[in-house]
C-alpha positions in Angstrom: -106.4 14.9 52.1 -106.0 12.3 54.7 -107.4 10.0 52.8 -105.1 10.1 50.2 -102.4 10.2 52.5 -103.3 6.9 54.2 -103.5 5.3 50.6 -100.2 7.0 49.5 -98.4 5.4 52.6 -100.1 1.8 52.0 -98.5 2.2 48.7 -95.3 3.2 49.6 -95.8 0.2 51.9 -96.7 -2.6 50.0 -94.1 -1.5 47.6 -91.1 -1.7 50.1 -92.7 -5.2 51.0 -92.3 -6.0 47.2 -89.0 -4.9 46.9 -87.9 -6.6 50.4 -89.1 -10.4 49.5 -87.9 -9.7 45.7 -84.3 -8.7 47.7 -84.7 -11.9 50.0 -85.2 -14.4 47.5 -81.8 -15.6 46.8 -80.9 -15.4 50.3 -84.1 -17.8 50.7 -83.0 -20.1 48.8 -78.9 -19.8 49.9 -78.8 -23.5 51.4 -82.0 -25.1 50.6 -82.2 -28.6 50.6 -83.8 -29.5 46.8 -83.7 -33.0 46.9 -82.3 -36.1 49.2 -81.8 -39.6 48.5 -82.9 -41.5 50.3 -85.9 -38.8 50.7 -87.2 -37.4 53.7 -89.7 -39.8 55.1 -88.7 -43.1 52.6 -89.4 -46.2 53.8 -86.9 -49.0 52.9 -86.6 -52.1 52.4 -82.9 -52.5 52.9 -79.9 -50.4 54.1 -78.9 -47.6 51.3 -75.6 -47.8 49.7 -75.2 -44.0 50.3 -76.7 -40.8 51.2 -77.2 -37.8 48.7 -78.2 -34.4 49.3 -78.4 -32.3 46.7 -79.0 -28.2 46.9 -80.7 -25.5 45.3 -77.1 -23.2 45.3 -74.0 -24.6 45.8 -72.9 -24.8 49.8 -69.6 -26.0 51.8 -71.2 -28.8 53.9 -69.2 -28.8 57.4 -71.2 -31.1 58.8 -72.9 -34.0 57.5 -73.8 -36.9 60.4 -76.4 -40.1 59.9 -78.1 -40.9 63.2 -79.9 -44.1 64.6 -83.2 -43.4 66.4 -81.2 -43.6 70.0 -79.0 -40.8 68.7 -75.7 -42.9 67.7 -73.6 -41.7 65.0 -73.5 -44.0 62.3 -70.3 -44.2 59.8 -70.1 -42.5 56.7 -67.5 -41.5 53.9 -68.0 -38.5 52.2 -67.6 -38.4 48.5 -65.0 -35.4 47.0 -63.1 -32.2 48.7 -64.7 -31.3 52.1 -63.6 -27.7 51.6 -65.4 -27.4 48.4 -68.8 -25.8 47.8 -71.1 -28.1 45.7 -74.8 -28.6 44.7 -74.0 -32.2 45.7 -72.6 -33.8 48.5 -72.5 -37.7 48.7 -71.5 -40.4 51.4 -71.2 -43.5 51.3 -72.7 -45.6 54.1 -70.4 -47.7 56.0 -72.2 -50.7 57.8 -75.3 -52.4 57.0 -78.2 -50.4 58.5 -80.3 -52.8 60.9 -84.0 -52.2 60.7 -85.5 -48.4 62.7 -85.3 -44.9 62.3 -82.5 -42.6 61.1 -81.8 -39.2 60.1 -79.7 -37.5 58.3 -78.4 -33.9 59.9 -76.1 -31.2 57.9 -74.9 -27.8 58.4 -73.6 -25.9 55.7 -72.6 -22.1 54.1 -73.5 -20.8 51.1 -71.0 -18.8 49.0 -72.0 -15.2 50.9 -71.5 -16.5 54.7 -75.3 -17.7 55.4 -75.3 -20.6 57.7 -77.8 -23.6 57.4 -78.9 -27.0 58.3 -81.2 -29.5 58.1 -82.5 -33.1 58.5 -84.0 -35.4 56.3 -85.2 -38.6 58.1 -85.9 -42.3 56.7 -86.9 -45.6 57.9 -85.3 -49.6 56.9 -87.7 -51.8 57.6 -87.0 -55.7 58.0 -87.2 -57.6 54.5 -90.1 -59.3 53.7 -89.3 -63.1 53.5 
């Protein structure tokens, strides 16, 4: 009897486990960065025109900063409304980028409230001559 007990409440268990991830899975995926140009960890070979961040759902980016490697804020003009949820969100880059380390940092909602962010980092390297 307590065997089948144990093996009834593993059961019951694993199938609340189930249900929970099953439950979870859009919320997993609420503002989940699918794809960035330029891409996390690219190495280029001159300054991009723009940055792109493109998401699995749509989400209102609030934030949406491009950072040297000593932390400065570089300029940036974002494409479309602000307000707006999208599966896109597009800047265009201001200034030249000289050659180091930058990153890209955003904080956005999904259409239910969730609250996320994220970085995707990238390098511009000196042209070969």
């Amino acid at each position: 009897m307590t065997a089948l007990l144990s093996r009834r409440c593993s059961l019951v268990a694993a199938a609340a486990m189930v249900l929970g991830l099953v439950a979870a899975g859009p919320a997993l995926a609420h503002s989940e960065l699918h794809h960035a140009e330029p891409a996390d960890g690219a190495v280029l070979r001159s300054s991009p025109p723009a940055i792109s961040l493109m998401f699995a759902m749509p989400v209102r980016v609030m934030t949406l900063k491009l950072l040297d490697e000593a932390g400065r804020e570089r300029k940036l003009a974002r494409d479309g409304e602000r307000g707006a949820a999208v599966a896109e969100v597009r800047a265009t880059v201001q200034e030249t980028l000289p050659p180091g380390a930058y990153r890209v940092e955003w904080r956005g909602a999904s259409a239910d409230g969730h609250v996320g962010g994220g970085t995707v980092g990238f390098r511009v390297e000196r042209a070969a001559r």
